[in-house]
C-alpha positions in Angstrom: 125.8 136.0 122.2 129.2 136.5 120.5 130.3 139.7 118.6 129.0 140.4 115.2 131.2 142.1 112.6 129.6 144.5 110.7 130.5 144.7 106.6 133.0 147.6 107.2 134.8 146.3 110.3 135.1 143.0 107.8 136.8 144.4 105.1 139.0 146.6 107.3 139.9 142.9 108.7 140.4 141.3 105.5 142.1 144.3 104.2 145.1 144.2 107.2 145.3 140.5 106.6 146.5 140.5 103.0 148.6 143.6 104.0 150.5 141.3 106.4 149.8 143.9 109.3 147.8 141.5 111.1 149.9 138.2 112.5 148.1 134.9 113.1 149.6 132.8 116.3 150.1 129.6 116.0 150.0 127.3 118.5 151.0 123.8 118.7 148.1 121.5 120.5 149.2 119.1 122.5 146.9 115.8 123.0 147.1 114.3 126.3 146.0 110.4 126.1 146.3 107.2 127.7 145.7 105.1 125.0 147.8 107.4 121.8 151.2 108.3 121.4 151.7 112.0 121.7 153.0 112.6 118.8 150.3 110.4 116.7 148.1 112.7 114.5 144.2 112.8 115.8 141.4 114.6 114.6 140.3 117.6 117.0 137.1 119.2 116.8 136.0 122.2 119.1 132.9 121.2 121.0 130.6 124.2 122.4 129.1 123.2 125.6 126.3 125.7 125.0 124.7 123.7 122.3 125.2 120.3 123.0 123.6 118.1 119.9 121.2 115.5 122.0 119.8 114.5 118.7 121.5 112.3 116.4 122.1 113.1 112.5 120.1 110.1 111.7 117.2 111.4 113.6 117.5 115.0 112.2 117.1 113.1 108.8 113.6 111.8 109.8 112.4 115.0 111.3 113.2 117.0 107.8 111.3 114.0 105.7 108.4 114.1 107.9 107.9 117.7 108.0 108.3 117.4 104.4 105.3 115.8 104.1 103.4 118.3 106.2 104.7 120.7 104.0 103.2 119.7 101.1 99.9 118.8 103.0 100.0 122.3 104.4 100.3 123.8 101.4 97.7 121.8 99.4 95.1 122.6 102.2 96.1 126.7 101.8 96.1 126.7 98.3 92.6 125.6 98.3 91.4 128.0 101.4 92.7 131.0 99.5 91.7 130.3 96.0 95.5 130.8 94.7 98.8 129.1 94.5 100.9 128.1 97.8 104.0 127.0 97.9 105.5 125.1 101.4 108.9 123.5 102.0 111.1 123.2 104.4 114.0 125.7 104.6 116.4 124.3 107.2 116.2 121.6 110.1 118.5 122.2 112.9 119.0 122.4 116.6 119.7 125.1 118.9 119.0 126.8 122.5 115.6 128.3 123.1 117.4 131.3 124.0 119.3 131.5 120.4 115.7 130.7 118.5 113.7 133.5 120.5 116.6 135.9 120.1 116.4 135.8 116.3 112.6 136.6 116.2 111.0 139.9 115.1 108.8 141.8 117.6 105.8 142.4 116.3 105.0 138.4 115.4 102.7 135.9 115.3 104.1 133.6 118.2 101.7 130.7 118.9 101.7 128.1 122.0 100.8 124.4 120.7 99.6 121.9 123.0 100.2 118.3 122.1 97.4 115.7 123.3 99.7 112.4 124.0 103.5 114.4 124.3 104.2 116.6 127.5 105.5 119.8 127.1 104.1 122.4 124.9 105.6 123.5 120.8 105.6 126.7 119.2 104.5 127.9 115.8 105.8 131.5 114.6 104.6 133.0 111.5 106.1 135.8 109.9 104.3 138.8 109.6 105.6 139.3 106.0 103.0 136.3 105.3 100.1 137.1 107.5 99.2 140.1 106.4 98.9 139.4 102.8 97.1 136.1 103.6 94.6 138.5 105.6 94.7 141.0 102.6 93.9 137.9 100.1 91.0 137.1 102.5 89.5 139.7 102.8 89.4 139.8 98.9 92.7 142.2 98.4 95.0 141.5 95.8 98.4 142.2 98.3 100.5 143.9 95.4 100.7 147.1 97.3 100.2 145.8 100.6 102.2 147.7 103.8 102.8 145.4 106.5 102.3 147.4 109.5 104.9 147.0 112.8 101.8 146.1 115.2 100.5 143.7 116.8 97.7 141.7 115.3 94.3 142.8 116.4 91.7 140.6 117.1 90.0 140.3 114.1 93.1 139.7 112.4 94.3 136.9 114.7 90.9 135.4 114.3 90.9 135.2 110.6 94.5 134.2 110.5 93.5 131.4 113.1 91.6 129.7 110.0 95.5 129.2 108.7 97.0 128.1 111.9 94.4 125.5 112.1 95.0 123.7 108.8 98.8 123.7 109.6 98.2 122.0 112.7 95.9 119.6 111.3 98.1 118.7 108.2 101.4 118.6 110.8 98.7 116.1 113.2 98.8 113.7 109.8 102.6 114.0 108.9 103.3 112.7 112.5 101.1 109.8 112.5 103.3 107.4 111.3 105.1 108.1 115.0 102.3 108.4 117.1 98.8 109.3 116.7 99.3 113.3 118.0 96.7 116.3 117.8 97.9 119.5 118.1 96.0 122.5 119.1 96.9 125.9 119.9 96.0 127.3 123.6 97.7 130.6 123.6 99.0 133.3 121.4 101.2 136.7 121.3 103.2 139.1 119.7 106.3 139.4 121.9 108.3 136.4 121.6 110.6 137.6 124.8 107.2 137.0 127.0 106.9 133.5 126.2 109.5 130.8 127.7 108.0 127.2 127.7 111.6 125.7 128.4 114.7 127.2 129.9 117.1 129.3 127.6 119.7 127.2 127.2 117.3 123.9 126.8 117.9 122.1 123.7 115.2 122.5 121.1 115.0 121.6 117.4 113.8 124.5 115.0 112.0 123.1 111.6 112.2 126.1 109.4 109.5 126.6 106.3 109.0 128.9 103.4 105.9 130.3 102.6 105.6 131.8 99.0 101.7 133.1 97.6 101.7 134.6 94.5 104.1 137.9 94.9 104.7 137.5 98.8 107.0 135.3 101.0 107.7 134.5 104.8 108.7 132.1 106.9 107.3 129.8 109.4 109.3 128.2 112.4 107.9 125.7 114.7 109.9 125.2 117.7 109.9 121.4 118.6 111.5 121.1 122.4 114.0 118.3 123.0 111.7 117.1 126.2 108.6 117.1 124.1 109.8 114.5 121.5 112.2 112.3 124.0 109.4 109.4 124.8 109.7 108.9 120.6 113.1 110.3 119.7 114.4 106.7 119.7 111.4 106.1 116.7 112.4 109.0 114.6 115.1 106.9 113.7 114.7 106.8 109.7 115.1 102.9 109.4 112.8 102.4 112.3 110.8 105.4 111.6 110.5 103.7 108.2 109.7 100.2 109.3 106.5 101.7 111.5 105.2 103.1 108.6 105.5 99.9 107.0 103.6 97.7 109.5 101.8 99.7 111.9 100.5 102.0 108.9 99.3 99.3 106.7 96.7 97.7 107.8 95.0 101.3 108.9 95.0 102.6 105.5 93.9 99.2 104.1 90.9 99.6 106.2 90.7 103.2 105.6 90.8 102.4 101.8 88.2 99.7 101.8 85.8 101.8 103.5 86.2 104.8 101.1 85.9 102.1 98.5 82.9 100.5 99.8 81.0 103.6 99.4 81.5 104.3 95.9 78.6 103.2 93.0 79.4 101.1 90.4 77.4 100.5 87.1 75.5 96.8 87.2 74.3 95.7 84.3 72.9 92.0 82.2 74.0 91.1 78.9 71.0 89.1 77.8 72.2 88.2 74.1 74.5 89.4 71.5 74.3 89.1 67.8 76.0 90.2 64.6 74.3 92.0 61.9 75.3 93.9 58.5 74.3 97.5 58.0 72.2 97.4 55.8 70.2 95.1 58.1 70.3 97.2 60.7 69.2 100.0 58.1 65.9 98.3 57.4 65.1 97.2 60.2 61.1 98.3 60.8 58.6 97.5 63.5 58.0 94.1 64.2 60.9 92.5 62.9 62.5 90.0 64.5 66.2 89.8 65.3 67.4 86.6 66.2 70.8 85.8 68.3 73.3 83.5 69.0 72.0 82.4 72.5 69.7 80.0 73.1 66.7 81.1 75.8 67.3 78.8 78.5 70.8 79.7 78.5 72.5 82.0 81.4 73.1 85.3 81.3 75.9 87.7 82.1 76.0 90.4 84.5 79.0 93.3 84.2 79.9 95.2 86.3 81.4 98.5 85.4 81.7 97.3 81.5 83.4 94.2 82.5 82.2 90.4 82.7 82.1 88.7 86.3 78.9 86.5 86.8 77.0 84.2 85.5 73.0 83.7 86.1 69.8 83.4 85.2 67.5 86.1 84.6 63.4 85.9 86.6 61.5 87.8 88.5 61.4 89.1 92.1 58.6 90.9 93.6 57.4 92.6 90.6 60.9 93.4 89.4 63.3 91.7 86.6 65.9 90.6 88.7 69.0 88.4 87.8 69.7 85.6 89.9 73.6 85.0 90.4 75.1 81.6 90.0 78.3 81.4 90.1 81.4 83.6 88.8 82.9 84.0 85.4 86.3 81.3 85.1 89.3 82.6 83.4 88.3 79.7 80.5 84.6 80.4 80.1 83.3 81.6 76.8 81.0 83.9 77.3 
């Protein structure tokens, strides 16, 4: 890990700088190529073989949309488990060593091991403390204005309430990554140390989706790791145009099936328009026992059936097994008058 400046040491820097007492060297780079003149002007960029980017821009792209989407589904889901308002996005999307992710994590945490049914390899999902405890104050029917947060590790009761969160993220993050592949993630092991737990080597690749959590007065973060080995059998989907065009086909025709059986299921309002007739009010004012009010259909005509208010059938009406029934014949055409 390089050297970090503190804020005196960088205005003492600054300061000698505009004073002129520190001298910047300049050295002249010299480009050694086959192919280019040696004095033609290229473009150099430093490249740090510690963190090598093995995923592309493109792909980076997709992974922040996606987890987009299981930030909103995340949050819907806690909003309605703890009765109050809760707000999910994604802070930042980037890549870096395991080694530089677990280095920046606080000690006492919530560091939790995810297993993934069709990927090899395992995740991890790190929730702040700043967060937990006033989701486990708000629980436990606490208002979390005065809340201390306590530098401790959880205790069993408190990691089993706050598994009741960990779950819903997991199952909302299982439906943002369907469009890639059909995934379900469950946790098999937790702690409190992150410097116990090494799933890949230090200087492994991983990819680090960052999210804000924000209840009410509180705020934390949440940080699921995403190893480079885990997602390499579908790195070349999260392309966004092909990530894009799987949603398209592949997810289609599921939620067309999915949507025609929650549709099938629902009640609708049946009923026969026998007659229909026009009267004045006065008529209708008067009108006594045993009058009769005559209408504009003839009796052996059909009759029309409606469904939810509007007109689809045609038929006649009878009777079935002691019941008034309404036999259908055919349906209403855009140029019948009925």
């Amino acid at each position: 890990m390089a050297d970090v400046l503190d804020q005196n040491e960088v205005d003492a820097l600054l300061a000698a700088v505009d004073a002129g007492q520190v001298v910047v060297e300049q050295q002249d780079q010299v480009v050694f190529s086959r192919h280019r003149d040696p004095n033609e002007d290229v473009e150099v960029r430093d490249y740090d073989f510690k963190r090598p980017e093995r995923v592309s821009k493109d792909q980076m792209r997709a992974l922040h949309t996606l987890h987009e989407a299981f930030a909103r589904n995340f949050g819907a889901s806690l909003s309605g488990f703890l009765r109050t308002i809760v707000e999910v996005k994604v802070a930042t999307c980037e890549q870096m060593t395991y080694g530089e992710f677990i280095s920046g994590l606080p000690n006492p945490t919530s560091f939790n091991l995810v297993d993934c049914s069709t990927l090899e390899g395992q995740m991890c999902l790190e929730v702040s403390p700043l967060i937990i405890y006033p989701m486990i104050d708000r629980l436990l029917g606490g208002s979390s204005h005065d809340l201390f947060i306590p530098q401790r590790p959880m205790t069993a009761i408190e990691m089993r309430l706050i598994e009741n969160v960990t779950t819903r993220a997991l199952e909302a993050l299982s439906e943002a990554w369907e469009g890639v592949r059909e995934i379900k993630f469950h946790i098999s092991a937790s702690e409190s140390n992150p410097q116990l737990v090494q799933i890949v080597p230090p200087n492994e690749v991983v990819v680090i989706v960052g999210l804000e959590v924000k209840m009410s007065n509180r705020a934390g973060t949440m940080n699921l790791c995403i190893p480079y080995n885990a997602i390499e059998p579908v790195i070349d989907v999260l392309s966004s145009q092909s990530w894009f065009s799987v949603n398209k086909s592949d997810g289609s025709n599921e939620f067309v099936k999915t949507l025609s059986t929650k549709l099938g299921r629902a009640g609708t309002l049946v009923t026969a328009v026998l007659a229909e007739t026009r009267m004045t009010v006065r008529d209708l004012a008067t009108l006594e026992v045993g009058d009769i009010v005559l209408t504009e259909r003839d009796a052996n005509k059909p009759m029309v059936l409606c469904v939810e208010g509007e007109r689809k059938f045609i038929g006649s009406v009878g009777q079935h097994k002691g019941h008034r029934a309404l036999r259908i014949e055919r349906s209403i055409n855009t140029g019948d008058r009925v």
